[in-house]
N, C-alpha and C positions, 0 to 999 in steps of 0.2 A: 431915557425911556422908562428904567426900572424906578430909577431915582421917587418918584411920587405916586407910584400905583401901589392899590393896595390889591389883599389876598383876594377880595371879592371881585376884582374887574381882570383876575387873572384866566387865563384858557388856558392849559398843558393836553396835547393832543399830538399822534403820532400818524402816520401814514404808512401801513404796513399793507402786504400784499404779496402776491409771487413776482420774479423777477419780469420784464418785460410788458410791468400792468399800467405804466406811465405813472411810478408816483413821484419819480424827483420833477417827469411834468407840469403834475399838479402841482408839486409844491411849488415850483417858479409862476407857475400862473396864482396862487394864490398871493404870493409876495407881491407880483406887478399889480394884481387885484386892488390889494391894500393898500395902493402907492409906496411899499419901503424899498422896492425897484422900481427904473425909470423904463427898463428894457423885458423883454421875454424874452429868458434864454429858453437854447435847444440843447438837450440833450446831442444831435448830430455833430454840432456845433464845437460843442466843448466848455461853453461859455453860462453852464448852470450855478446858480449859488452854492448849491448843497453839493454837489458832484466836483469839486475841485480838484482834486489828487490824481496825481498825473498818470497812477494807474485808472482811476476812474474813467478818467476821458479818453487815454488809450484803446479800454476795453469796451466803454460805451455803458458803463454797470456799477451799479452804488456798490460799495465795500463794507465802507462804516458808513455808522449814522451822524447825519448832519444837523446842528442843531441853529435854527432861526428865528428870530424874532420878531413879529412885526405890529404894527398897533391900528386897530381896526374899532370906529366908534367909540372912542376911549376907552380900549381893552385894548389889554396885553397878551397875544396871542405867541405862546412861545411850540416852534413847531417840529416835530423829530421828523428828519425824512432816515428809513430805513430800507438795509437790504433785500432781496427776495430769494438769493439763495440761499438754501436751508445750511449750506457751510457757516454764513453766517448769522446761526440762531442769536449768538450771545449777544448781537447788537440789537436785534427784535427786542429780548429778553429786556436789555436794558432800558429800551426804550418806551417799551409797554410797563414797565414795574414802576418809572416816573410819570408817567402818563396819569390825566385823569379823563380821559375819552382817547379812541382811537378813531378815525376814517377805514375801512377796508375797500383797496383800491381794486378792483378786479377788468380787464379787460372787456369789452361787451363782444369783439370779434373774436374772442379766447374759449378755449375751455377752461371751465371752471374744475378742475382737479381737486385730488384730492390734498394736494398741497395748502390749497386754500383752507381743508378743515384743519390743517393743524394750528395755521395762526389763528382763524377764528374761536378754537380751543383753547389757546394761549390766553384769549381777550376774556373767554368766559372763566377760567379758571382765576385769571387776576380781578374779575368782577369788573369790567371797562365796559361802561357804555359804549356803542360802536355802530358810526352810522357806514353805508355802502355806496361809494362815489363807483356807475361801471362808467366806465372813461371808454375812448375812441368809438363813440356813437355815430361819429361823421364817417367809419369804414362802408364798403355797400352793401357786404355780408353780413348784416346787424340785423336782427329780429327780433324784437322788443320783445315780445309777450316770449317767445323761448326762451329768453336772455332770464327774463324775471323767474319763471319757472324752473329752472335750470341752478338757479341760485340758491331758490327754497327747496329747491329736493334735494342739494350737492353742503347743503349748511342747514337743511332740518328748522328753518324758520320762517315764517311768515311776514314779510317786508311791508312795509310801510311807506307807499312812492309818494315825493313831498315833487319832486324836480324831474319831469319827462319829457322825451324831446318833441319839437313841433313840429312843423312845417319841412321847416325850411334846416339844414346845420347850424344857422345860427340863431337858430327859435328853440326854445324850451317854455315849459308851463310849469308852473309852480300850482301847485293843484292843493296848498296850506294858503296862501295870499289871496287865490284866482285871479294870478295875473298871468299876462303873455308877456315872456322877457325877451328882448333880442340884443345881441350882444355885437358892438365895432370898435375894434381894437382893445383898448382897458375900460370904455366905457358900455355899460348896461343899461338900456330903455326899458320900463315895463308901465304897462298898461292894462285896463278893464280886460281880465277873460271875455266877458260875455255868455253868451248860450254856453253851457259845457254838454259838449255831444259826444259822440263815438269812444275814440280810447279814454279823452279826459273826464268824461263821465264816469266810464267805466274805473278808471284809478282812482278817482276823487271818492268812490263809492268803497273801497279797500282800502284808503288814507282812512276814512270816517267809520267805519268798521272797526278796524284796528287801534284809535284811539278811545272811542266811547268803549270799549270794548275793559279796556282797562279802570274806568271807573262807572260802578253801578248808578248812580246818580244820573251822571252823563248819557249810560247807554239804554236807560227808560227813557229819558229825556228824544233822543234820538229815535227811539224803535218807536215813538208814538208821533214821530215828522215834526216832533218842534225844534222850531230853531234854534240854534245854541250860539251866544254872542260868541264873536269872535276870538278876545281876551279869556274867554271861557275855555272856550279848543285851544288856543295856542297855551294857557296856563297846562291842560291838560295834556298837552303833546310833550310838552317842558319835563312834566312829571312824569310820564311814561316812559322818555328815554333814560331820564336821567334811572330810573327803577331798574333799567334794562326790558321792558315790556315790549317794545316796539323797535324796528331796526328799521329805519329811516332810509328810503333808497334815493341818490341823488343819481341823474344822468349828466352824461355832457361829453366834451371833448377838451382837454387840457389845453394842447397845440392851439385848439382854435378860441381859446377862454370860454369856452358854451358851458354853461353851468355851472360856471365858476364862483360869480358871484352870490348868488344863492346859495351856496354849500359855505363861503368866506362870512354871508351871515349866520348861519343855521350855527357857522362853530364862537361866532363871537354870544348870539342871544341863546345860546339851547347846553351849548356842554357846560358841564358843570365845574361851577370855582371850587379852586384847591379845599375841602373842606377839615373838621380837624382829624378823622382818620390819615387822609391825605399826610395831613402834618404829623403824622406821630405823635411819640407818648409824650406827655408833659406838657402839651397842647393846649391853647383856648378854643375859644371858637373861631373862624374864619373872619374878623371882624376887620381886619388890616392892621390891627396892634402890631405889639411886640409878638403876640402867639405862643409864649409863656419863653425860657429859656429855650436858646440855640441847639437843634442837631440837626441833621442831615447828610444824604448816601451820596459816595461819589459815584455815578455811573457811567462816567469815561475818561481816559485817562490818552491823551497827544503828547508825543514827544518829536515834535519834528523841527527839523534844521531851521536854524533862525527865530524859530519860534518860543523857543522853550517849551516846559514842560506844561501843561494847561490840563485841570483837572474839573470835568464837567460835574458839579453840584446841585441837589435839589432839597433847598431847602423846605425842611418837613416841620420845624418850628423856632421859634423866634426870628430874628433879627439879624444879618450878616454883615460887618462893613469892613474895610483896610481897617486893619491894626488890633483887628482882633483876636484875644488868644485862645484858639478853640484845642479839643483833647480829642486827638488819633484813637478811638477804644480798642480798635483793631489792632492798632502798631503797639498800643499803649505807648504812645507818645506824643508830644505837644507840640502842636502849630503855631506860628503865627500869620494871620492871615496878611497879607500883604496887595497888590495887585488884583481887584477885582475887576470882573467884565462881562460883557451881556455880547453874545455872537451874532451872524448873518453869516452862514458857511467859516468861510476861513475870515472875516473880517471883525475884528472885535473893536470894540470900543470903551472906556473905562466908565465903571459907574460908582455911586456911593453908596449903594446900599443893597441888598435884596430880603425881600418882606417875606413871610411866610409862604411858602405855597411856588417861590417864585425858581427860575433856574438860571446860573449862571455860571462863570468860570475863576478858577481859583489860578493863577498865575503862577507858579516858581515853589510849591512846598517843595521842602526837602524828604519827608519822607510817603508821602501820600500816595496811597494807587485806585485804580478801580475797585468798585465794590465794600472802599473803607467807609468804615462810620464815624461822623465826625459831630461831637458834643459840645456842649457849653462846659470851659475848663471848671465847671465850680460843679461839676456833675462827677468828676474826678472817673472814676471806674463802674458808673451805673449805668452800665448794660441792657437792666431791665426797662428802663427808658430811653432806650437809644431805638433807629430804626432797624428793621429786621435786613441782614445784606439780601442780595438779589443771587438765586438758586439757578449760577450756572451747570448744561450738561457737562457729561463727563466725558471727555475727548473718546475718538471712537476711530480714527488712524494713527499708524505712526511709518514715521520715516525716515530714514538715517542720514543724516547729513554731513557731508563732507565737501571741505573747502578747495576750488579748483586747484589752487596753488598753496605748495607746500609752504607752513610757516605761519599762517595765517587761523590757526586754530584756536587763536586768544581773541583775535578780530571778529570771527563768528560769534566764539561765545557771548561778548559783548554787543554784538548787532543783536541777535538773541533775546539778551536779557531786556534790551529797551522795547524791542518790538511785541513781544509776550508779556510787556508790561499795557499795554494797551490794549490785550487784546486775552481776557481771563477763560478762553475756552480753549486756548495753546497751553501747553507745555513744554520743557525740554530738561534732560538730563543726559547725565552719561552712563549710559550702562555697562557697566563692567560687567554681566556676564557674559554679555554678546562684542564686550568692547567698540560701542558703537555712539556716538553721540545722537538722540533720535527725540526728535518732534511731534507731538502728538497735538491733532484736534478735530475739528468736525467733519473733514473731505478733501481729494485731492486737489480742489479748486484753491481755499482756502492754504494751504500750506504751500502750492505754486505763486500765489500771490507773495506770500509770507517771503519766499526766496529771493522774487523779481525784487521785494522790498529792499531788500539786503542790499542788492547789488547796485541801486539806484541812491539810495540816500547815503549806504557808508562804503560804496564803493570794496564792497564781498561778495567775488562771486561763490557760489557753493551748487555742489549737484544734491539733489533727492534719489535715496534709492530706498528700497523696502530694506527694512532690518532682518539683519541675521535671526534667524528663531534659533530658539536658545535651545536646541536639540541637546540633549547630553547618552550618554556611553555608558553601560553597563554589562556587567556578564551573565551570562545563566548557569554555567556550570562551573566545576574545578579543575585548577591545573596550579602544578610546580615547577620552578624552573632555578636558575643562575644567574647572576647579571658577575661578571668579575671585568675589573678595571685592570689595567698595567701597563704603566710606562715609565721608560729607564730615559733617560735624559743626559747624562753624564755626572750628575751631580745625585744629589739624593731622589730616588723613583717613587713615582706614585702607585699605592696597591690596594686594591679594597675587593673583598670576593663574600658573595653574599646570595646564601638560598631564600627564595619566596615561595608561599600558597597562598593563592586567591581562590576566593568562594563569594556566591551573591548573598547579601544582604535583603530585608524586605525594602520595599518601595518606599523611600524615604527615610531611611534610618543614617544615608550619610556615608560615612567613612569610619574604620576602626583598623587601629592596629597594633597588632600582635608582638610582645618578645616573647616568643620561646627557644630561645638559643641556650644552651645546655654546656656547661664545660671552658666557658670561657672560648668556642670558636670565633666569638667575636668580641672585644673589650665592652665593658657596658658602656662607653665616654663613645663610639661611634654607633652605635643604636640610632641615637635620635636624627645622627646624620644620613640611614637608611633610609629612615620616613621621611626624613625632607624630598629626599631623592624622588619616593613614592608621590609623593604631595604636589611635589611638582610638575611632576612630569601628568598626574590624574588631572592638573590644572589647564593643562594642554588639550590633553585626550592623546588617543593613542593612533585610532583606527580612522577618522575621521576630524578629527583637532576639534571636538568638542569635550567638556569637564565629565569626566571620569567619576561616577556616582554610585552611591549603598552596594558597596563591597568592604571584604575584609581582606587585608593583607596581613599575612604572618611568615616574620622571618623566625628563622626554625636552624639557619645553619649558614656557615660561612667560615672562611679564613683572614688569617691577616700575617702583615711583614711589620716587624717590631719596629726596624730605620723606616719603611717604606709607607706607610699604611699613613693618614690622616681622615679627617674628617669631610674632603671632598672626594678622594679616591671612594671609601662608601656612599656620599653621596652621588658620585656617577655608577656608581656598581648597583644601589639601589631602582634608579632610573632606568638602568638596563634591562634588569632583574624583572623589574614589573610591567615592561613594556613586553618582554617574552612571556612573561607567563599572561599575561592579559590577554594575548592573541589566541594563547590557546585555550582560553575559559569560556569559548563559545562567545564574544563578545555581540553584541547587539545595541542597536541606536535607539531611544524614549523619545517619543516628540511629546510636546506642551498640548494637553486636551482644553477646549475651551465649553464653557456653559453659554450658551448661544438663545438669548431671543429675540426672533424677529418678530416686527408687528405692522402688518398689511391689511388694506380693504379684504374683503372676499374676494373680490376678482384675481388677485395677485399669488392664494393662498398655492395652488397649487405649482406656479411657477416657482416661489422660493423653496418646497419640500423638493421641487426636482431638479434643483439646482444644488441645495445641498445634501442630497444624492450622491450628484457628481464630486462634491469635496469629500469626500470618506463620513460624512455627517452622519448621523443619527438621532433620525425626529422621537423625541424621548415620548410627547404631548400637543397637542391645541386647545388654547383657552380662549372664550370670547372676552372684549375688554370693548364695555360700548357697542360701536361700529365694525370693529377692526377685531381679526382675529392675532390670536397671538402666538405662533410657532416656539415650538420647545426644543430647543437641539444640541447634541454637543459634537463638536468639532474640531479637525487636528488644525494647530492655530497655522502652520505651513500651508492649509488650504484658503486662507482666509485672505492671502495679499488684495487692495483693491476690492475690498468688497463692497463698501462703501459704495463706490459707484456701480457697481454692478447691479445691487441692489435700488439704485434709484435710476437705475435703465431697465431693469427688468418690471418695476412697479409704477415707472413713469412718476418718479419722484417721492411715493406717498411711503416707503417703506423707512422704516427706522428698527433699529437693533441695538442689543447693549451685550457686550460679551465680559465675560471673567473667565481668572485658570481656574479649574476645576482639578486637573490630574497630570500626572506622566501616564503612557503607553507604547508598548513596544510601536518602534514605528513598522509596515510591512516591508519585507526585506527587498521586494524591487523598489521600495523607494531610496532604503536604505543603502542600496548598490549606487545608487547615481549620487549621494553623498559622497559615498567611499571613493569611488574613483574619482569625483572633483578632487579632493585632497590630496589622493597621491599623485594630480600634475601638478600640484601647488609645491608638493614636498622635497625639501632640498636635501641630496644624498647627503648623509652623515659620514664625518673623517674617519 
């Protein structure tokens, strides 16, 4: 298919929308549309092109994005079917960033939410032309003119209706052709509108509005009732989407192919060929050449069983074939390209070539992942002409993971590292301060999937739990005390006896400590094994088994036995030492403060200020940004578990937030108390 197309007969367009708006529908109706399917799958089914993954079908819900291709009028239509829930932005993200148009698929028996304006946000900020398919027309609760109304007041634009429905479910009216289309099975009839009366008048008259409207010439032409050739409107409609001027509203119903057709041409004649922005730096023009030297962004990256490794590419300029040696600017390291292929969901096929503009998949590199950029090797380390990578968020839960069965903690890691490799809005490390292996990204939906993963393809089970917060221990006041070791054994005894004073430190300064031992009560050669004693046992915690912080310890006095004494006898005499005098220095728990902003409609605003209320929060400010206001708060991070969905239960999805540390703070001492006594049932008596 790719083998003989050039840059100019290509289409790159995505289907984005909320979850539950029929686009992996659409898009199976658009493939059967094209003939590159024989069948129309269902979603209910299990049996869609783009939804393959046996989480997908299980849950009934796209995950990742699906990449298809099909060929429509001698165009290459390469199509991205994407997720709806906001867990997974990074696949939108990626799929909109290769994109050169989008469709926004919206339900017509839905509410249009506010979910809807973030991706339409998403489309205007990456500058994507974007026409509006509202899918399940055929429900009975459908009300055309509120459906369109509803649209422009909830997305702040003015639509352009090309495709509305008729009669009957399987009538629509293209009101750009003025014809009546009726749709049986994969085949489409259309025919003379005729008279246009009632509603099609009335849209025909905001189609023609909205395009003369965009060019002065056209719109005298028009306000004075002359007629405008039709090559003239359609040129001008071409040119208006392509601007972003006009948003193009198709109707229909996926399931039953109603407006399918129409929408399957509007994207082969109307959206726009790869052009050379498209392609990147170093670029010619769109012309189907070579497109100057080779680069191009990986924006997906599959590692699944049997399959190997497949890395989704979109070439931004030149030329790609097997056996080419292209340069990783990312890895800074060199390719060779090996195994190419043009997809249909999970079915690929091998091709020779792919031309500027075009997308395809990269078979078996060894070192490549999502988001790399990848060059013409004669470009060596020039960056300035490479494409720009794709600006994923910054993860916004995290969760600690631990493997059902003991032993299996290298297994995780390894499931882990592959699946996080696909998927660049995860993370995962080990934290050693909370000693916890933990997972970070966009939602609990998103990281439950992430496990089910695990347990399915490498056969790892592991549980999610919220991560320990990194509470730490400090004192407020002073105290001295003893720690003395000794034990006789039969043979030579161990002895170490050693005075301490602790006093607090300011808020962040750490740890410091003191010799002031006078007179030789201690040899200088066990000193340093006092402070190990200290250091380690502060690494524990005392009061509540978290790390012991900004205090000063000074040993000031002590004894010692000439045969008996070594340098672990001080070592445990130190330990003791500062575990007594620690308890009596007024000790006190710090929990971790967070810088908290959320950002909701107005409707929403007053629900998230009293909600974190309820988290010991403190709203510092509100700023308007747009639409949406912007809450300013900071927060004890032990209030924060699960907020993520709290927050998109309480704002009906549209709320987003991005938190950083900010501080330590005493935490208050009834919370502090239900720490304390956790620990001392956990705490095993000492010999």
């Amino acid at each position: 298919m790719a083998d003989a197309m050039t840059t100019g007969n290509i289409r790159n367009f995505c289907l984005v929308g909320r979850n539950g708006a029929g686009k992996t529908s659409l898009a199976e109706a658009l493939l059967y549309a094209s003939g590159a399917t024989n069948r129309l799958g269902k979603v209910e089914e299990g049996n869609t092109v783009c939804d393959y993954n046996e989480d997908e079908i299980e849950r009934r819900m796209t995950i990742s994005m699906a990449v298809a291709a099909m060929l429509h009028k001698g165009r290459k239509l390469n199509m991205i079917d994407t997720p709806g829930y906001a867990d997974f932005v990074g696949e939108v993200l990626s799929a909109v960033a290769v994109s050169d148009a989008a469709v926004l698929v919206v339900a017509a028996d839905g509410e249009i939410d506010a979910g809807v304006d973030e991706v339409w946000e998403m489309l205007a900020s990456g500058g994507k032309p974007a026409a509006v398919f509202a899918n399940k027309m055929d429900r009975a609760n459908v009300h055309f003119d509120e459906m369109v109304a509803g649209i422009e007041a909830r997305l702040d634009v003015k639509l352009s209706p090309i495709v509305i429905p008729g009669d009957t479910p399987e009538e629509s009216i293209d009101l750009l052709s003025l014809k009546k289309l009726r749709v049986s099975g994969n085949r489409c009839a259309a025919e003379p509108l005729g008279t246009l009366d009632g509603k099609a008048a009335k849209y025909r008259e905001k189609l023609m509005d909205s395009i003369a409207s965009c060019d002065d010439a056209l719109l005298e032409k028009y306000l004075e009732g002359g007629t405008i050739p039709e090559a003239e409107l359609l040129g001008a409609a071409r040119k208006s989407f392509h601007a972003g001027s006009i948003v193009p509203l198709f109707c229909g119903a996926a399931t039953a192919m109603a407006g399918v057709h129409p929408l399957l041409d509007f994207i082969g004649d109307y959206l726009p060929a790869p052009g050379p922005l498209a392609q990147g730096p170093g670029a010619q023009a769109a012309d189907g050449k070579d497109g100057g030297m080779f680069s191009g962004i990986v924006f997906k990256t599959l590692s699944e069983p049997g399959m190997g490794q497949m890395n989704f590419v979109k070439v931004c300029s030149g030329k790609l074939a097997p056996g080419t040696d292209v340069y990783n600017s990312t890895r800074q390291q060199r390719e060779r390209v090996g195994q190419l292929c043009q997809v249909q969901g999970k079915k690929r096929s091998d091709i020779t070539a792919l031309v500027p503009g075009d997308i395809g998949v990269l078979v078996k590199l060894k070192a490549t992942k999502t988001n790399d950029i990848l060059i013409d090797s004669r470009l060596g380390r020039d960056m300035e002409r490479a494409p720009k990578p794709i600006p994923f968020p910054e993860t916004l839960v995290d969760m600690a993971v631990y493997a059902k069965s003991k032993g299996e903690e290298e297994k995780v890691s390894n499931a882990l590292s592959t699946l996080v490799m696909e998927d660049p809005t995860i993370r995962y490390q080990y934290n050693g301060e909370i000693k916890e292996m933990v997972i970070s990204g966009q939602g609990n939906l998103q990281l439950d999937i992430l496990s089910a993963r695990m347990k399915s393809r490498y056969g790892v089970a592991v549980e999610l739990k919220p991560p320990r917060i990194p509470y730490k221990e400090t004192c407020k006041g002073k105290a001295e005390g003893q720690g003395k070791f000794k034990r006789q054994t039969g043979g030579r005894g161990q002895y170490g006896d050693c005075w301490l004073k602790i006093q607090p430190l300011e808020r962040g300064k750490g740890f410091e400590f003191v010799d002031d031992v006078f007179g030789g009560a201690i040899p200088k050669n066990f000193i340093p094994a006092v402070e190990k004693g200290v250091v380690a046992t502060m690494a524990d915690g005392v009061v509540a088994g978290y790390p012991v912080v900004d205090v000063r310890v000074t040993v000031f006095d002590g004894s010692y036995h000439e045969v008996d004494s070594s340098e672990m006898a001080f070592k445990i005499a130190g330990s003791f030492a500062f575990k007594k005098v620690f308890v009596d220095a007024r000790p006190i728990i710090l929990e971790p403060i967070m810088n908290l902003e959320v950002t909701v409609p107005d409707d929403y605003v007053g629900a998230v200020m009293g909600d974190l209320n309820s988290r010991r929060g403190r709203v510092a400010g509100i700023d308007r940004v747009k639409k949406r206001q912007v809450v300013k708060a900071v927060v004890p991070l032990g209030e924060m578990s699960m907020y993520s969905a709290d927050l998109r239960s309480m704002s009906k999805g549209s709320g987003k937030f991005r938190m950083q540390y900010s501080h330590y703070e005493e935490l208050p001492a009834h919370v502090a108390k239900g720490l304390i006594d956790a620990h001392l049932k956990t705490k095993q008596p000492e010999d």
